[in-house]
N, C-alpha and C positions, 0 to 999 in steps of 0.2 A: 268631674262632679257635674250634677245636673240640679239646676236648682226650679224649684217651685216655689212659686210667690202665691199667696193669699192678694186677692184684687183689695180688699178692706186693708190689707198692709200699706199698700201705694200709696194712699190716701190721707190728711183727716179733715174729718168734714169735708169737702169740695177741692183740698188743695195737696198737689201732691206733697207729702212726705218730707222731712228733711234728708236731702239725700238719694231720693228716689230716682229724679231725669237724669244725674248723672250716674248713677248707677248703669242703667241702662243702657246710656252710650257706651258704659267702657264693658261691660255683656257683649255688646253688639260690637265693637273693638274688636275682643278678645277671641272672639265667636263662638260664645260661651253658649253653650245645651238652656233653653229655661224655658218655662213655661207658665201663663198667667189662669189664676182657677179660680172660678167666681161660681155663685149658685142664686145670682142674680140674673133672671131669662128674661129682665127688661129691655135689654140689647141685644143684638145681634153682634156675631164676634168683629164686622166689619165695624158695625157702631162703637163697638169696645174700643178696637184699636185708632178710629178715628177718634173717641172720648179723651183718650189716654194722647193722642197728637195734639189736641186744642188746649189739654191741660199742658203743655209743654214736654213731653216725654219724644223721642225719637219718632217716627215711623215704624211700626212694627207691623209685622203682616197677618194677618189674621188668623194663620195656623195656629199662632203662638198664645189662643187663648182657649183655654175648653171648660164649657160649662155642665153645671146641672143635668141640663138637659138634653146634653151630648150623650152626660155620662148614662143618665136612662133608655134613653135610645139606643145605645150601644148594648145594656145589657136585657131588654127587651129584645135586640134583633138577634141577638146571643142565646139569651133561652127560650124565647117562645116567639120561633121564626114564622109557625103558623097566625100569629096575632098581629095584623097588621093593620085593623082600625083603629081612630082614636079620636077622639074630642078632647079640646082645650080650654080650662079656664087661664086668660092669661092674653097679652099682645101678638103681635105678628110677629116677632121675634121669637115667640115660641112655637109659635104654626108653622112658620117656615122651617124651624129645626127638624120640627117632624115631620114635612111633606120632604126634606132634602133624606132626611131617613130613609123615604121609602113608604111613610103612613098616609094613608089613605084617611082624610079628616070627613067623619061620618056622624051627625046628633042621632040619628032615630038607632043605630046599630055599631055602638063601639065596644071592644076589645080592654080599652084602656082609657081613663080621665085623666090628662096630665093636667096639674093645678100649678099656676106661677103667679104675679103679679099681674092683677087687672084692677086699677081704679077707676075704671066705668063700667064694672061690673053689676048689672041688675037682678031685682031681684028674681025675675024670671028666666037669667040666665042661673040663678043657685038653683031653683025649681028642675030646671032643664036639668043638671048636674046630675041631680038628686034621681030623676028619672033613669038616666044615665046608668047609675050606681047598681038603683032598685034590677035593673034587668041584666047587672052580672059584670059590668066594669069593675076595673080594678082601680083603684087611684094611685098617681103618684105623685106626690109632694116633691116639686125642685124646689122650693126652698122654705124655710122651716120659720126663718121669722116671725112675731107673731104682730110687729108691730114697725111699720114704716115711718123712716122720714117723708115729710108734706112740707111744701114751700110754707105752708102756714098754718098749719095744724098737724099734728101725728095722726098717722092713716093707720088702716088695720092689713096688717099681713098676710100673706097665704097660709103660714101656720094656724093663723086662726082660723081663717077659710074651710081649714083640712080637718080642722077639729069640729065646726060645726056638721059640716058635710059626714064625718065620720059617725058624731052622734045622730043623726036624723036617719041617715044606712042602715046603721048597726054594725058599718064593716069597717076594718083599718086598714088604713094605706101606707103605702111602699116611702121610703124618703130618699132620695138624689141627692136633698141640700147638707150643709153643717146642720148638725154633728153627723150625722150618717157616714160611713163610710168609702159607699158607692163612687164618690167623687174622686178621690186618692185611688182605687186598687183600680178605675177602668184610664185616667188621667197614667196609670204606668202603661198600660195596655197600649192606649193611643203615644205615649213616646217610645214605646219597644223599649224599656227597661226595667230594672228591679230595686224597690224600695232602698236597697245596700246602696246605690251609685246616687241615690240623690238628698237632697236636703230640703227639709218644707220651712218655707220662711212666711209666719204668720205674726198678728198681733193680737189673736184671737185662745187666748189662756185656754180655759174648757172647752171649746168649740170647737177649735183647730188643733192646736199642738198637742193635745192629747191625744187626740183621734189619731194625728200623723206620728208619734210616740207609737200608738198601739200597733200601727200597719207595716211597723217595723224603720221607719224614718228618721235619721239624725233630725232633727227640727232647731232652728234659730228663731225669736222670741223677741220683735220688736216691740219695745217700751213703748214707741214714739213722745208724749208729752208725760204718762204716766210715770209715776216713782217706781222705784225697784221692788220695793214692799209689800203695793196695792195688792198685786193678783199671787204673791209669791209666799207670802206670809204662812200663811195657813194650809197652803195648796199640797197635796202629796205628787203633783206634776213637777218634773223638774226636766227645762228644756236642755238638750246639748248646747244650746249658744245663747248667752241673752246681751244684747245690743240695745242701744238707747234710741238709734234710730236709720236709716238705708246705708248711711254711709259707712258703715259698721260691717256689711257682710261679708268685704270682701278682704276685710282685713287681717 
């Protein structure tokens, strides 16, 4: 079995998970197949796996995380190998993913818009965007949020970002992030296996385990603080496993 974690399952709020750093160890024990999927392109996978070390989790190596913006990249270099400029709205974190790709980061002549999180983002970089757009870019959303955690205020998202940017174009863009499914079918690609050998372990009801439900994936369904009831009541989603919280997966 090969498991896939949700980065938002590790977690809540800031602190890992009940359950989660030793899980890990006994994965890393065991030399258990897994891998960590985020569609958060604030970090870089070294940042990830250093993030995930200062929160108390093992050492993991940085292979063992693949994002968003992996997964766009990958199927950008996959179908449309002639298209190799790009502009970014978003941190160095996501510049880098796409200069290690192989893209050529171009404003006055790009191929492609990859949008992720930038909270110094100006207005005449959306201007710039929009230019971008106007002369034949395509946009791709790595993640869909429409609304951030702020140390001290709620920030605005990329999803919203993508929505404004889309209404001013006229044109809609690609999605990388949840719900999309891009992240799962290239995330099998990158571990050389198939939907049947692994398990997607999220805490994300509609977002996640539906998605990985649809793409063919046994899915496990961490509650963590949440009741059994909240997201299950009503839902016509119904996960293969539901667990209260990490220490639960490998039971």
């Amino acid at each position: 079995m090969i498991y896939f974690f949700s980065l938002d399952a590790l977690f809540e709020d800031t602190l890992p998970t009940l359950g989660a750093v030793d899980l890990f160890r006994t994965l890393i024990d065991r030399q258990e197949r897994f891998l960590i999927l985020t569609d958060k392109a604030n970090r870089s996978r070294r940042q990830l796996a250093q993030y995930l070390y200062d929160s108390g989790f093992p050492l993991l190596y940085e292979e063992l995380f693949y994002t968003s913006t992996m997964a766009a990249v990958d199927a950008v270099r996959r179908n449309y190998p002639e298209k190799r400029t790009a502009y970014y709205l978003g941190n160095e974190a996501l510049g880098n993913t796409l200069r290690e790709g192989g893209f050529i980061i171009d404003l006055n002549q790009a191929d492609w818009l990859f949008l992720g999180s930038n909270k110094n983002a100006t207005y005449r970089d959306y201007c710039d965007a929009l230019r971008i757009l106007d002369h034949g870019a395509t946009m791709i959303c790595t993640c869909d949020d429409v609304r951030e955690a702020g140390k001290d205020f709620p920030g605005i998202g990329p999803g919203a970002i993508a929505a404004m940017l889309e209404t001013a174009s006229g044109k809609k863009s690609l999605h990388a992030g949840w719900p999309a499914p891009l992240l799962l079918k290239k995330a099998l690609r990158y571990m050389g296996c198939a939907a049947e050998e692994t398990i997607f372990i999220g805490s994300d009801l509609k977002g996640q385990i539906a998605v990985a439900q649809q793409a063919g994936f046994a899915t496990m369904y961490v509650l963590n603080s949440r009741e059994l009831g909240e997201d299950l009541r009503e839902s016509p989603i119904r996960p293969t496993y539901i667990v209260e919280n990490l220490k639960g997966v490998l039971d």
